[in-house]
Steps between C-alpha positions, in 0.01 A plus 500: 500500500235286372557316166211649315641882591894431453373336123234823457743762560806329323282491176405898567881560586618298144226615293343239454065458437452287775663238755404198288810608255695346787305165494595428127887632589500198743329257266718630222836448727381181634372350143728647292151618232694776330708575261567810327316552133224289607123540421258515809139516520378636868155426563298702755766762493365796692670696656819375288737387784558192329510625107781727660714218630432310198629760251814552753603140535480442129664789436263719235306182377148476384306536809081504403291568781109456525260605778177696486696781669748706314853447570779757489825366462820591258552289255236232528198459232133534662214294395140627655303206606317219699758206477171267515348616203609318135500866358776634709698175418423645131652843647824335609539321173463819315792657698703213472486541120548869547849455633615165413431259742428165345447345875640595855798385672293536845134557596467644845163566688481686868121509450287490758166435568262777706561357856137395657698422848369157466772300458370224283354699286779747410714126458267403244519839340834500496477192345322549210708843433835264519293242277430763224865622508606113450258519188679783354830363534419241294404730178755741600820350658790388282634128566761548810322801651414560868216620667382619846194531597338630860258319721359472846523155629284253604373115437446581103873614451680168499219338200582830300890482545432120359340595162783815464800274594400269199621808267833585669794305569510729837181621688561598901282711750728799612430757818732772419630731820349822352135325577289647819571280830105403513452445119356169330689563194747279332640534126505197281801525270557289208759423258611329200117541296423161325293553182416157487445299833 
């Protein structure tokens, strides 16, 4: 069985939104980002695969996640929005008040860019999604948080990992398992958030 179909019909078989919940279960057991009672933010959250892991692996925590498509999921709090516009940063803020969260624990981001097929472009996409996500982080994440953010590689990668790295005591590129055979996508995972560099 192919890895795409044995990860596709695990997440149908376990419930889950989609097979990328199983990406962040291999980050999270290789990385160690969770812990339970923590706050997450989950950025380009449709269909929810990831929201759901987070809320699992922290065990009923704050989980806020923000896409411009609705997300179902039990337990988590929903915030309506384009993550590149200032006024749904305003939106997240406003929930964040609305249930106590003074910053997050961890800021994760499986958003991806509308693939053009042309591989430099969708890197530089990806890019600038991962780059806006970085921005966030550092309004939003408290000082020892994590964050993991998607992208596509390619030359640009390695110059944005540089200007991250400078915030974390820990930045690597990951490839989980749960990722398609064929796919350009690697997860940059960070830890240890520096508010001062």
């Amino acid at each position: 069985m192919k890895r795409q179909d044995y990860y596709y019909k695990k997440a149908k078989r376990e419930r889950y939104k989609s097979r990328a919940s199983y990406k962040l279960k291999f980050i999270d057991q290789r990385f160690y980002i969770f812990k339970k009672g923590m706050n997450v933010l989950d950025l380009g959250a449709s269909p929810g695969g990831w929201s759901q892991v987070a809320y699992e692996l922290t065990y009923g925590g704050n989980v806020i996640s923000v896409d411009l498509k609705p997300v179902r999921v039990n337990g988590i709090h929903f915030v309506l929005g384009d993550v590149l516009k200032n006024e749904t940063l305003e939106k997240i803020r406003e929930k964040m008040r609305e249930i106590g969260i003074d910053k997050f624990d961890v800021i994760i981001s499986d958003m991806s860019p509308k693939i053009s097929g042309i591989k430099e472009v969708d890197h530089m996409q990806s890019i600038e999604l991962g780059k806006r996500a970085f921005e966030i982080s550092k309004d939003l994440l408290k000082e020892g948080g994590s964050i993991v953010i998607k992208l596509f590689y390619g030359q640009e990668i390695y110059n944005f990992k540089k200007d991250v790295e400078k915030f974390y005591d820990f930045c690597k590129l990951y490839t989980p398992p749960a990722s398609r055979e064929r796919s350009r996508e690697v997860y940059m995972v960070c830890k240890r958030f520096k508010l001062s560099t």
